[in-house]
C-alpha positions as CSV (number, residue, x, y, z in Angstrom):
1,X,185.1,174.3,98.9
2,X,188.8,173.8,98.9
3,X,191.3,175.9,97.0
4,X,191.9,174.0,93.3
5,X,195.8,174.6,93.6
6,X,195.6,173.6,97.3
7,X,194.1,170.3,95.8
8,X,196.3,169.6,93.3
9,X,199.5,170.2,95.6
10,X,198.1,167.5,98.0
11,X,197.4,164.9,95.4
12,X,201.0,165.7,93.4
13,X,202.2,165.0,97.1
14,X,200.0,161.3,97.8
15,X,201.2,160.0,94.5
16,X,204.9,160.6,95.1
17,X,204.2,159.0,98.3
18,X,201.5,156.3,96.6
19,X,204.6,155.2,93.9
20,X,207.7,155.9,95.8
21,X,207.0,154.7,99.7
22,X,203.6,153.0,99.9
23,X,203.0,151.1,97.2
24,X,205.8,149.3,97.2
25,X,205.8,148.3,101.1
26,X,202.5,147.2,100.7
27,X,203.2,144.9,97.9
28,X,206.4,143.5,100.0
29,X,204.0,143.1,102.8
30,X,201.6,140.9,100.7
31,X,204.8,139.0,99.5
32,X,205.3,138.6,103.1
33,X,201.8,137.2,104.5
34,X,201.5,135.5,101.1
35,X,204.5,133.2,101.8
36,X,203.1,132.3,105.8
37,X,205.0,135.1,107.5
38,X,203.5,136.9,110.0
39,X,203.7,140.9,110.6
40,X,206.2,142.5,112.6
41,X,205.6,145.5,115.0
42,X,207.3,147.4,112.3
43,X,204.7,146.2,109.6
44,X,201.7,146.8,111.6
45,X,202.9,150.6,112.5
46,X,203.1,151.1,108.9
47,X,199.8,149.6,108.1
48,X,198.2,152.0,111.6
49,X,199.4,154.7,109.8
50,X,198.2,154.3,106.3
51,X,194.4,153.4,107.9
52,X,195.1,156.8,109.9
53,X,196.1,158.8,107.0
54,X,193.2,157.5,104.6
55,X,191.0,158.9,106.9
56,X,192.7,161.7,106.9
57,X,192.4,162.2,103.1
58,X,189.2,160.6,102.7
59,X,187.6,164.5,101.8
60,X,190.2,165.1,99.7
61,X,189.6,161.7,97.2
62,X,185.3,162.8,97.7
63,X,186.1,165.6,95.9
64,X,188.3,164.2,93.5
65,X,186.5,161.0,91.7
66,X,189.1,160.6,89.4
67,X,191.1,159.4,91.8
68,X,188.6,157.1,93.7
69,X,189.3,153.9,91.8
70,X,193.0,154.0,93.0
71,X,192.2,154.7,96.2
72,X,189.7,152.0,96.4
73,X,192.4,149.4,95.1
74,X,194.8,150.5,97.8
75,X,192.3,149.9,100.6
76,X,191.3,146.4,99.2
77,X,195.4,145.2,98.9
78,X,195.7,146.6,102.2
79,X,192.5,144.4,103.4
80,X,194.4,141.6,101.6
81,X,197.3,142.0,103.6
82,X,195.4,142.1,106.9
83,X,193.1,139.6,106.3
84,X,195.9,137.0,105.2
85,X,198.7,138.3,108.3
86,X,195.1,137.3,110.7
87,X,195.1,134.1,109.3
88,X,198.7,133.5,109.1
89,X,198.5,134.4,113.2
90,X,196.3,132.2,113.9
91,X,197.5,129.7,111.4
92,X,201.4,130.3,113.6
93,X,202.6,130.9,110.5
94,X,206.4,131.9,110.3
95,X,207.8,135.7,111.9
């Protein structure tokens, strides 16, 4: 088992990040794909690193429920966003 304090250091740390950095880029993103436009190489570095770095927390949220439901909303607007940029590529939407 993890140290408590440990814990609760990384989480303070992914909810700065959650409110200050990623939640709003994600929510421009889905602005983005939700008006036809297409991601940028920019966009889908941010979006590789987010997938790479929920993996890398994934332990973390299993042995925190509390904070499963957010996490679980994160993933599913960052689904959103990937499934509608796919469409939009396909659909040639606008860069």
């Amino acid at each position: 088992m993890k140290d408590p304090q440990q814990d609760a250091g990384m989480l303070a740390v992914l909810i700065e990040r959650l409110e200050s950095q990623r939640l709003p880029r994600a929510l421009a993103l889905k602005e983005k794909v939700d008006q036809g436009g297409r991601l940028d190489d920019f966009d889908i570095a941010f979006l590789e690193e987010v997938f790479s770095d929920s993996q890398e927390v994934q332990p973390l949220i299993e042995r925190h429920p509390e904070h499963q439901e957010i996490a679980a909303k994160m993933m599913g607007l960052y689904h959103d966003i990937t499934e509608k940029a796919l469409a939009n590529e396909q659909a040639g939407g606008k860069a």
